[in-house]
C-alpha positions as CSV (number, residue, x, y, z in Angstrom):
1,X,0.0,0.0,0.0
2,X,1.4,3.4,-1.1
3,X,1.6,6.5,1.4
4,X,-0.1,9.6,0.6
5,X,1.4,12.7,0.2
6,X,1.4,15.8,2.7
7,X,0.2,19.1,1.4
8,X,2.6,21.4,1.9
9,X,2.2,24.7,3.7
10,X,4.4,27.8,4.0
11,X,5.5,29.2,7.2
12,X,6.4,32.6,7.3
13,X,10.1,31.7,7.6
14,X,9.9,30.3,4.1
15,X,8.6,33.0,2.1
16,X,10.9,35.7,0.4
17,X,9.7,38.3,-1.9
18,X,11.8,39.5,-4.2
19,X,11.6,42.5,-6.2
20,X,10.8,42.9,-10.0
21,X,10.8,45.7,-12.5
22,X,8.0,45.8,-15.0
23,X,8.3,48.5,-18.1
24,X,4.4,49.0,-19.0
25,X,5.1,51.3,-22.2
26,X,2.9,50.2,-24.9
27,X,2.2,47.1,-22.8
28,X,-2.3,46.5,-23.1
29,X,-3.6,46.8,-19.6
30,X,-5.5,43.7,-19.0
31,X,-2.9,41.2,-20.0
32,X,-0.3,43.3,-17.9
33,X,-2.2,44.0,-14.6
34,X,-3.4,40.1,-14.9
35,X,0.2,38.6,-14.7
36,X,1.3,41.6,-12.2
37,X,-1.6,40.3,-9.7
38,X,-0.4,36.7,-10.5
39,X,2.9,37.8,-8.9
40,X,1.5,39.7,-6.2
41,X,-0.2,37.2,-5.0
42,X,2.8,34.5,-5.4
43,X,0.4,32.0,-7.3
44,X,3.8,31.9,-9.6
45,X,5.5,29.7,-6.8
46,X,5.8,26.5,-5.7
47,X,5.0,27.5,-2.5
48,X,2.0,29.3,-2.9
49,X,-0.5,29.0,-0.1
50,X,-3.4,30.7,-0.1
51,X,-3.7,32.3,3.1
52,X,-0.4,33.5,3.1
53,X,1.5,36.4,1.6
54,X,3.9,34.5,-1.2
55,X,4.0,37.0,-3.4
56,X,6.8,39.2,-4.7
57,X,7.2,42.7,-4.6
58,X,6.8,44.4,-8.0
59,X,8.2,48.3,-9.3
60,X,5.7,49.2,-12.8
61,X,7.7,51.8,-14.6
62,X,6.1,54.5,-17.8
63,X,2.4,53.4,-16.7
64,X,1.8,57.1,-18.7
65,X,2.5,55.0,-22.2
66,X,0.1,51.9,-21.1
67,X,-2.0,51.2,-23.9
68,X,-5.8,49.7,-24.6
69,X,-7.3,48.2,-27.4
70,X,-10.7,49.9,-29.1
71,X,-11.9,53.3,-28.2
72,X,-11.6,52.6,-24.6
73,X,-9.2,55.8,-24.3
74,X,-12.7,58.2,-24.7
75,X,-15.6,55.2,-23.5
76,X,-14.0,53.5,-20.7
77,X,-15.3,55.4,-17.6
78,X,-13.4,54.8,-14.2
79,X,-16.2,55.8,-11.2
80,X,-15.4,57.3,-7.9
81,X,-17.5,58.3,-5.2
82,X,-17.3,61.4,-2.1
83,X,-19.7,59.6,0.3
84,X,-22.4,62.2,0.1
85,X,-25.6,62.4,-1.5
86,X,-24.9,63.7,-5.5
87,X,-21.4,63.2,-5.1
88,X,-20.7,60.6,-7.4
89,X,-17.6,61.9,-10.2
90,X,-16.7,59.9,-13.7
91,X,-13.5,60.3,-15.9
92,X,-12.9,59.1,-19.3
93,X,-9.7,57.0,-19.9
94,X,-8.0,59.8,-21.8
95,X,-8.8,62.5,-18.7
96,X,-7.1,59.9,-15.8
97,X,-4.3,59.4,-17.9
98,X,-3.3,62.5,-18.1
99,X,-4.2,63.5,-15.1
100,X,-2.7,60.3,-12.7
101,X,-1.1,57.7,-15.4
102,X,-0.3,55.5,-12.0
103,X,-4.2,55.2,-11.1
104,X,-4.7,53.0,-14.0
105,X,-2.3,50.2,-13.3
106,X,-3.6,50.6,-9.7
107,X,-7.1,50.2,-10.0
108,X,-6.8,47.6,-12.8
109,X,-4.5,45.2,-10.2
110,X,-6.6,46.3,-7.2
111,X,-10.2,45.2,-8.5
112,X,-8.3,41.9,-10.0
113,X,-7.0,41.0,-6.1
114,X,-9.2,39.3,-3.1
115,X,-10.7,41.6,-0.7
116,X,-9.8,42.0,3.1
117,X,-6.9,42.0,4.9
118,X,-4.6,39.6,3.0
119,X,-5.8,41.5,-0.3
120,X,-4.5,44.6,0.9
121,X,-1.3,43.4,2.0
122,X,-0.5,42.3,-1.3
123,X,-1.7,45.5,-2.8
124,X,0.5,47.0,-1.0
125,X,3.8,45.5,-2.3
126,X,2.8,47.2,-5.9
127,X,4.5,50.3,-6.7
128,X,3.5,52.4,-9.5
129,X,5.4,55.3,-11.5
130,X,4.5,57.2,-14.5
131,X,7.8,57.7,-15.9
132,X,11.2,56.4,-16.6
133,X,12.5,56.8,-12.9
134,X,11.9,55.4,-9.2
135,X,13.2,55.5,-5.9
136,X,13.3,51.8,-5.4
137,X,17.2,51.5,-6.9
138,X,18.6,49.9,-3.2
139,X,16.4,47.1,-3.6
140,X,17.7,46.2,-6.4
141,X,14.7,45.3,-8.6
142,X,15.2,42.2,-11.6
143,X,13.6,43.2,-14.4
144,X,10.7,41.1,-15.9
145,X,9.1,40.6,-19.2
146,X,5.5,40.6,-18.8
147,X,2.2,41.5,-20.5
148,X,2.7,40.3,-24.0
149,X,4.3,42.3,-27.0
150,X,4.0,45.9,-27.1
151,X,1.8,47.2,-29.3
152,X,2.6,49.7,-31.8
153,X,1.8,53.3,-31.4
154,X,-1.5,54.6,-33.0
């Protein structure tokens, strides 16, 4: 009779996160901010478990030259709210990206993460800049491929 095989686990002494550099310019957003949440959340690793934080800790760089597909640059509408009654506010595409580049990668990764604590954890090992530089140099980030081939300016 054969044994059967113990799930393994992660302990917190097990888990390192390392840090990655993504370059998002002319990356589409979907297939970018799905593989950035991928790594987030450390479902990339062997030792992925899911109430734990396995995940690595990932630098996006030029989230300004992000691009979509369609006419989603004037009809995709990102939503916010104030709280009070009438206060609801809407921005095209086009307007956020000019005004806060970053907020796009963001809210894209956020909404594709669980809710609740260990959500927000991982949420918070994403770091977002809208151009060339960043001020994570001492840590050293690898740089990774990800999101597919760029796509050609329109």
């Amino acid at each position: 009779m054969t044994t059967l095989c113990k799930t393994y686990s992660a302990k917190a002494g097990d888990i390192t996160h390392g840090w990655y550099l993504v370059d998002a310019s002319g990356k589409t957003l979907g297939r970018l901010a799905t593989e950035i949440a991928r790594r987030l959340r450390g479902k990339h690793k062997t030792i992925y478990t899911p109430h734990m934080d396995t995940g690595d800790y990932i630098v996006v760089i030029n989230a300004s030259k992000i691009r979509v597909t369609g006419n989603k640059v004037k009809d995709k509408i990102y939503y916010r709210h104030s709280g009070y009654p009438g206060g609801i506010k809407s921005e095209s595409f086009g307007h956020l990206r000019a005004r806060k580049p970053e907020r796009i990668i963001e809210l894209a990764v956020k909404r594709m993460l669980p809710r609740g604590p260990l959500g927000r954890a991982v949420f918070r090992k994403l770091r977002v800049f809208p151009g060339e530089t960043h001020n994570h140099a001492a840590q050293t980030p690898k740089p990774l491929d990800i999101g597919g081939p760029a796509i050609e300016a329109m």
